[in-house]
N, C-alpha and C positions, 0 to 999 in steps of 0.2 A: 498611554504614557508617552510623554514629548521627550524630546531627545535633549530635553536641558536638565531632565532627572538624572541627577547623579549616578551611574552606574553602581548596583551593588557589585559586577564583578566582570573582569577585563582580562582578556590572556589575546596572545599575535599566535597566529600559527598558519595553515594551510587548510583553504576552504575544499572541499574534494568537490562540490558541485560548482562552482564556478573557476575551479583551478587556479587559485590565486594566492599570494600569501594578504594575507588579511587582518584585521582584529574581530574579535568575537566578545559583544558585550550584552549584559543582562543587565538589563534597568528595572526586572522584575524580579523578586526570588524563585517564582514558577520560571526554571532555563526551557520546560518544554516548548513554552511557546514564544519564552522572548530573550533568550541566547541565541543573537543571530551573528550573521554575519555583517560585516559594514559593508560590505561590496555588492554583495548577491540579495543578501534580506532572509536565507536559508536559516533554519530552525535545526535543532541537531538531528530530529526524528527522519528528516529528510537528509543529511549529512552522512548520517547511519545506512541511510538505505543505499547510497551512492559507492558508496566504498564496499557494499555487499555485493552492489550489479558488477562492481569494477573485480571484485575478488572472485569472486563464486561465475560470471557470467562475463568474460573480457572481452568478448569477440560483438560484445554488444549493437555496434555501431553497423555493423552486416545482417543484424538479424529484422525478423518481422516483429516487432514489436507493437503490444495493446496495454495502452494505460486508460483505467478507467478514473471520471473526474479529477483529470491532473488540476496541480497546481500554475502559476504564471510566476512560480520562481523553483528553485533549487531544484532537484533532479529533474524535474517534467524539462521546466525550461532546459537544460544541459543536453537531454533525450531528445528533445523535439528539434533542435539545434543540430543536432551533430548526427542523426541516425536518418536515413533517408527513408526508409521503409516504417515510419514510428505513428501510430493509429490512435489518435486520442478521441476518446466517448465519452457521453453523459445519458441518462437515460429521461429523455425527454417522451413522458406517457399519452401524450397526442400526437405523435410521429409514430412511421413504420419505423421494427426495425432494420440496420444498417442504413438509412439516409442519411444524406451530410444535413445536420441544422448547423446553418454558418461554416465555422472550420472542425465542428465536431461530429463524429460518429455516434446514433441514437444506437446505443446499446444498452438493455439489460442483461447484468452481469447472471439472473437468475436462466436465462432461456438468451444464448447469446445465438448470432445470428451466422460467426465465422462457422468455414465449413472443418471439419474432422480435422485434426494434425494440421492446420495453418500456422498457428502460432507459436515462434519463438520463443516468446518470452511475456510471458501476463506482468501486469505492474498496477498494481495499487495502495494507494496511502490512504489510511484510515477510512476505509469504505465499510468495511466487512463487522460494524460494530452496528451500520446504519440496516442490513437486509432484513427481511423477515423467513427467508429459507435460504438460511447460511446452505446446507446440506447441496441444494441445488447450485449453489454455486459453486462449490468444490467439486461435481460432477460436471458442470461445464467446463470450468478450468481445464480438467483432468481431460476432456472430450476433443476440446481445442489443441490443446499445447502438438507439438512436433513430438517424437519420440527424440529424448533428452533436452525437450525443453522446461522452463521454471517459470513458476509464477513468485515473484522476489515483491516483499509486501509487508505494510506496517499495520498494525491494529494496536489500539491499547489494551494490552494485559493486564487490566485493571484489579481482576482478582486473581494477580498470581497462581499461589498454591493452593485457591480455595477453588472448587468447580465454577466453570463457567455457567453463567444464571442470565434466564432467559425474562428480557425487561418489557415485552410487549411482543402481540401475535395478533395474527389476521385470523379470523372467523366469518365465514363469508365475503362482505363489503364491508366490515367495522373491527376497528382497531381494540384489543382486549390489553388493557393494561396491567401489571402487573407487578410494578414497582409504580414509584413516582415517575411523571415525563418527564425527559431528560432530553438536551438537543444541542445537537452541533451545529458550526457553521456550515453554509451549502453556495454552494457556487451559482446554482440555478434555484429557480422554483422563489421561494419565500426567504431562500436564506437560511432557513433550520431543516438540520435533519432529525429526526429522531434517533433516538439509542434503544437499538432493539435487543443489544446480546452486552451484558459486563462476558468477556471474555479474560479465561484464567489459562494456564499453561496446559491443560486439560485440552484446548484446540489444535493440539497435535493428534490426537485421537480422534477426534470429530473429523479433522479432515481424511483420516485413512481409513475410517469406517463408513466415509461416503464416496472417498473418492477411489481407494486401493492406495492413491499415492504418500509417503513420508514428507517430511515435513523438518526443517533441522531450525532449533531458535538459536539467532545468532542475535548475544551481547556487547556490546560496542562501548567502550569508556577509552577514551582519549582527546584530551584538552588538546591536544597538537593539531587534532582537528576537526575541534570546537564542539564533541560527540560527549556530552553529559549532561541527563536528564533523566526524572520518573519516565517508565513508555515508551522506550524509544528503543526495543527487541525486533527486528527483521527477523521476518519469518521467509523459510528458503524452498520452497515446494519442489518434487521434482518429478520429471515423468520419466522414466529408466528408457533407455534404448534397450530393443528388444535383444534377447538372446539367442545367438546361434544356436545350435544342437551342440558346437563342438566345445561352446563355454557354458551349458548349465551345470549348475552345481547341483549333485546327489544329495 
């Protein structure tokens, strides 16, 4: 859609991934993907997550930081900008991994390659819809992170309050379908990913019965800064720092 389409809806406020005061227009009625910003090009679901890093995780800009399949606007770019230690991957399947291809880290987020407790802070936007062993990747996470670090992260909660339902699985070397294919955009490879898991509110569970760790959904609604959309829940992972003898709790 061109930018001579009439706006169906227009508000000025404060971009939080580009730091700017701004306007925020939707020339489409879907604001997930096209309430952006005019300055950045930022979408709210990424807007959302920014304001979660900046709440929940402030110190962000010191920490070790891994985003996997960032994006080239809104929080990646802000992260990759402003954080010196900030580790962006894609999982390229003819590469080892950990090798740089180009300016990215070959990571699978299923069997990652960082060693024990390295990680700050895990970062991913809408990956975790695309895996075929969600399970293992909540155990890397969990494997990775520092003691008190987060993996701060979007997915589409697409089925809400019904159970999360599982759209396709690996059997051998071939794909078992199980709903209709369904596919997103992909940065690398063909461009489509596929939709392996309709994820519902239910993935709070899945992650603590793979990983030990909790999980808090945070909902974001405020026009002020440009945060209104289907989908756009931050999920807050956390890895507890350990407990002395003289603080556990009876």
């Amino acid at each position: 859609m061109s930018d001579s389409t009439p706006p169906v809806f227009q508000t000025s406020g404060h971009c939080p991934t580009c730091d700017s005061d701004v306007d925020f227009v939707a020339r489409n009625p879907w604001f997930r993907d096209h309430f952006v910003c005019t300055c950045c090009g930022s979408i709210p679901r990424e807007r959302a997550l920014m304001v979660a890093i900046d709440s929940y995780f402030p110190k962000w800009r010191e920490a070790v930081i891994h985003e996997s399949s960032p994006g080239q606007r809104g929080a990646s770019l802000r992260l990759s900008k402003e954080c010196s230690q900030y580790i962006p991957s894609q999982y390229f399947p003819d590469h080892a991994p950990g090798v740089l291809v180009g300016k990215m880290r070959c990571e699978n987020l299923e069997s990652l390659s960082f060693s024990d407790e390295s990680i700050d802070l895990h970062i991913t936007q809408d990956v975790l819809e695309h895996v075929f062993h969600p399970s293992r990747v909540f155990r890397e996470i969990a494997r990775t992170l520092k003691p008190g670090g987060m993996h701060i992260w979007t997915v589409p909660l697409v089925n809400k309050g019904q159970p999360s339902r599982l759209r396709a699985r690996i059997e051998g070397n071939d794909i078992l379908y199980l709903e209709p294919e369904q596919y997103h955009g992909n940065p690398v490879g063909d461009g489509r990913a596929l939709v392996t898991v309709d994820w519902g509110f239910d993935i709070c569970r899945h992650i603590f019965e793979s990983s030990g760790l909790f999980t808090q959904l945070v909902h974001i609604d405020d026009l002020s800064k440009g945060i209104r959309a289907q989908y756009i829940e931050v999920l807050v992972t956390v890895k507890p720092q350990s407990l002395g003898v003289e603080n556990e709790i009876p």
